[in-house]
N, C-alpha and C positions, 0 to 999 in steps of 0.2 A: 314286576312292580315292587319296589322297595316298601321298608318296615314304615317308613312316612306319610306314604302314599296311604297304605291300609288304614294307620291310626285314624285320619282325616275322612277316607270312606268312612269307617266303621261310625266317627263320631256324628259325621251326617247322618247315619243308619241311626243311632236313636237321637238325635235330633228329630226328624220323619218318621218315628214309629208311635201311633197311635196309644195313647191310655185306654183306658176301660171305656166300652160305647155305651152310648147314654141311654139311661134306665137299667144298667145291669150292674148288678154285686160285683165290686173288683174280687173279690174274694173267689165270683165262678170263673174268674179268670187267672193261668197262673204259664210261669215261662216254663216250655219244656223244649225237647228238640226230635224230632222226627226223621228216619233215612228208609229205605228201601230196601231188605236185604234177597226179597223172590218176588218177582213180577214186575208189575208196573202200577202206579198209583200218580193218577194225574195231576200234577202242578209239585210230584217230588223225586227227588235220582236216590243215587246208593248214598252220595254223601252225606252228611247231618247235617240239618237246617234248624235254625233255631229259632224259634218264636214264642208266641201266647196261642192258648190254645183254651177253648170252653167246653168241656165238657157235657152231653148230654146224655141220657137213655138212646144205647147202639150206635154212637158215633162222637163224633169228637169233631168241631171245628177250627182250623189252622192258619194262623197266619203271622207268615215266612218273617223274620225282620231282615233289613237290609245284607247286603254278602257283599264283598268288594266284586264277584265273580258277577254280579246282579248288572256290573256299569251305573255310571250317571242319572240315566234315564228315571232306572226304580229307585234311583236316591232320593228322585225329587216329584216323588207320585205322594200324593195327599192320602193315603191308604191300601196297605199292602192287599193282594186281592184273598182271597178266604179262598181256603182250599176244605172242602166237607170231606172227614172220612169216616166212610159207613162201617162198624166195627160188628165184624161178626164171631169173634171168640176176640180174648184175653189169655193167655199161655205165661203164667207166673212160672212155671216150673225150673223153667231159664232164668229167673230172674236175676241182674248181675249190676255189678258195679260198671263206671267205665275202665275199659285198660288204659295200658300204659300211654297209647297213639292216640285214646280218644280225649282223652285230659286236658288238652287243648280247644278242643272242638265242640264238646259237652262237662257242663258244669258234672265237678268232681262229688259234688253231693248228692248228684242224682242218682236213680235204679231204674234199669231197663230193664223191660216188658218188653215180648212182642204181641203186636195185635196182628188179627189177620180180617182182611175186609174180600170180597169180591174174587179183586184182580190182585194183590200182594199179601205179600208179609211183609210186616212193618216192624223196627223197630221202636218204641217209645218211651224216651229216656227222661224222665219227671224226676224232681225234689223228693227228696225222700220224706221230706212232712207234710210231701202235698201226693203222695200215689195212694195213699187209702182211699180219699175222699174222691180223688181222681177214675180212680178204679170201680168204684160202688156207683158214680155217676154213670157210668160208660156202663155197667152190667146191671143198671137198676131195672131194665124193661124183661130183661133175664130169667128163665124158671132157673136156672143149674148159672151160680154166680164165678163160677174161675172152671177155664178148662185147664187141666193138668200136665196135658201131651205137651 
């Protein structure tokens, strides 16, 4: 698929992607991007998916925006579907910039985290003025608030 092709996907993709749902703080909602990098975590691969994502006490809810890789189909779906994932540590100890490769793919201002839920490890690449707030939501139900390892 050429570079023409993509732009036109991409611009249907926020065309078709959803604002803040009604009765909620756009503020508890912010863009971040999500991959897989051990296991499996249902409705995400190895590569980075980017979307909004809302924060609560032990998990975090996700949803995907458009990917040229998505097709047609999810161009023109009235609401990406929410992917929940259940967060059972936070692992700051990694915490990293994107590289060189990811620059493209995930916003260069962000910092990745990994989380780890169930069935993977995840990585979780957030705004760097929005991972505190981020982080305290996700670890607010928590006795011990950051694991280390």
């Amino acid at each position: 698929m050429g570079i023409i092709d993509e732009l036109v996907f991409s611009f249907l993709g926020e065309l078709f992607t959803p604002g803040p749902r009604s009765g909620q703080d756009p503020h508890d909602i912010f863009a971040c991007s999500l991959r897989v990098i051990a296991g499996s975590q249902e409705g995400l691969g190895d590569g980075w998916r980017d979307g909004e994502a809302t924060a609560y006490p032990g998990g975090l809810d996700f949803e995907a925006s458009f990917q040229v890789r998505d097709g047609l189909r999810a161009a023109l779906r009235t609401e990406p579907p929410t992917i929940s994932v259940p967060v059972s540590a936070v692992v700051t100890a990694r915490q990293r910039q994107p590289n060189d490769e990811e620059t493209g793919t995930v916003k260069g201002d962000s910092q990745i985290v990994e989380l780890t839920t169930e069935t993977a490890t995840l990585e979780w690449a957030v705004p760097a003025d929005r991972l505190e707030s981020a982080l305290k939501r996700v670890q607010a139900s928590w006795p011990s608030a950051v694991s280390p390892a």
